[in-house]
N, C-alpha and C positions, 0 to 999 in steps of 0.2 A: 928283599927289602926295597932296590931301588926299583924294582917294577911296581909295587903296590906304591911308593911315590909318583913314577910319572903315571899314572891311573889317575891318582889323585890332582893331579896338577893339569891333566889331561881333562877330566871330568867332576869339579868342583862341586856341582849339581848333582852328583850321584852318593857324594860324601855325606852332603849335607839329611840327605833322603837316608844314608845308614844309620847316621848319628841318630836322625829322629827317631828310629824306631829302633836303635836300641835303647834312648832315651824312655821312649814308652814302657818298651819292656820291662825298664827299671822299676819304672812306678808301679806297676802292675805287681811286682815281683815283693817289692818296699809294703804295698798295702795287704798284701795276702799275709806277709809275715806279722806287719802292727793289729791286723785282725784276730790273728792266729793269738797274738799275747793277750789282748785284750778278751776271749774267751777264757784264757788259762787261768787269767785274773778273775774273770766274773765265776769258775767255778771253783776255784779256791776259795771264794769270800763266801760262796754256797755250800757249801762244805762246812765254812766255820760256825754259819748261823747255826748248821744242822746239826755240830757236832754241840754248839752251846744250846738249842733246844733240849736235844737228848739229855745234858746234863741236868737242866733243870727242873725236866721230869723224873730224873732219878732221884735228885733232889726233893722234891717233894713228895716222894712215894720213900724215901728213906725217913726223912723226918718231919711229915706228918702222917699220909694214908697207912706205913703199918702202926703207931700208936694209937690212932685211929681207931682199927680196925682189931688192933685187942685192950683197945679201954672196955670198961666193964658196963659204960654206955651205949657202944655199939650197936644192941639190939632196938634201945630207943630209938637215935637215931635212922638205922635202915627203916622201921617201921612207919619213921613219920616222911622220909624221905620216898617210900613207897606208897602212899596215904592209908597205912593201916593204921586204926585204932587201939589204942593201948584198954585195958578196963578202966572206966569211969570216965570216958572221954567222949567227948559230942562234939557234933559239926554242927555250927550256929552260921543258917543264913541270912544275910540282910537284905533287905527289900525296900524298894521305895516306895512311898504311899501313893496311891490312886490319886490322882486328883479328881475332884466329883466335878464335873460340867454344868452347870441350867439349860436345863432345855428351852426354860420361857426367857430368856436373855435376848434381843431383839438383833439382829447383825451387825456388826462394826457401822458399817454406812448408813447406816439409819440414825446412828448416836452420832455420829464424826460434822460436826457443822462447822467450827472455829480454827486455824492452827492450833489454839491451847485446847479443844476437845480431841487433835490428833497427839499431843504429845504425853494426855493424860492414857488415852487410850496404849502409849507405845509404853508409857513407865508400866502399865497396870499389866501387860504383857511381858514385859520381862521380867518384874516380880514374879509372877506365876510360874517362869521357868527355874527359879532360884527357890 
């Protein structure tokens, strides 16, 4: 013990250079560990989401999809759920009408002479998209 004192006392500068690095070592040692917990955490809390998904699919396959699935409606719905038709049933589609053009209508720029002949021209345009 008194040898590693006069070492010390001998060589101050060399102390200070152990301390540092075992200093560092420390820190190094300190964040590997706070790492280590903070995974254990994050898959813990992934776990529980997992385990409370699961539950609430069982949950919903307990009490709805199997009464579901032996109501006496059942085959209704698969059939519309699949787009089959039952008897007496049609498929109605809607369409929008044509709009009819003039051909002898002369071009925007030939009518356009005033600001108010550009704004009647822009109403009369967007009506027609409505």
């Amino acid at each position: 013990m008194q040898k590693l004192v006069a070492i010390i006392q001998k060589n101050p500068l060399l102390s200070k250079y152990w301390l540092g690095i075992f200093t560092i070592f420390a820190m190094i040692v300190s964040i590997k560990t706070y790492l280590n917990y903070l995974t254990i955490e994050l898959s813990i809390e992934s776990v529980r989401q997992e385990t409370a998904q699961i539950i609430q699919k069982k949950l919903y396959e307990e009490n709805f999809l199997i009464p579901y699935e032996k109501s006496e409606y059942n085959q209704y719905f698969l059939r519309h759920e699949n787009n089959i038709l039952l008897p007496g049933e049609y498929i109605i589609r809607f369409e929008q009408p044509k709009i009819i053009q003039n051909t002898n209508e002369s071009s925007p720029q030939d009518q356009i002479q005033t600001p108010e002949d550009s704004r009647q021209y822009f109403i009369k345009r967007v009506a027609e998209q409505y």
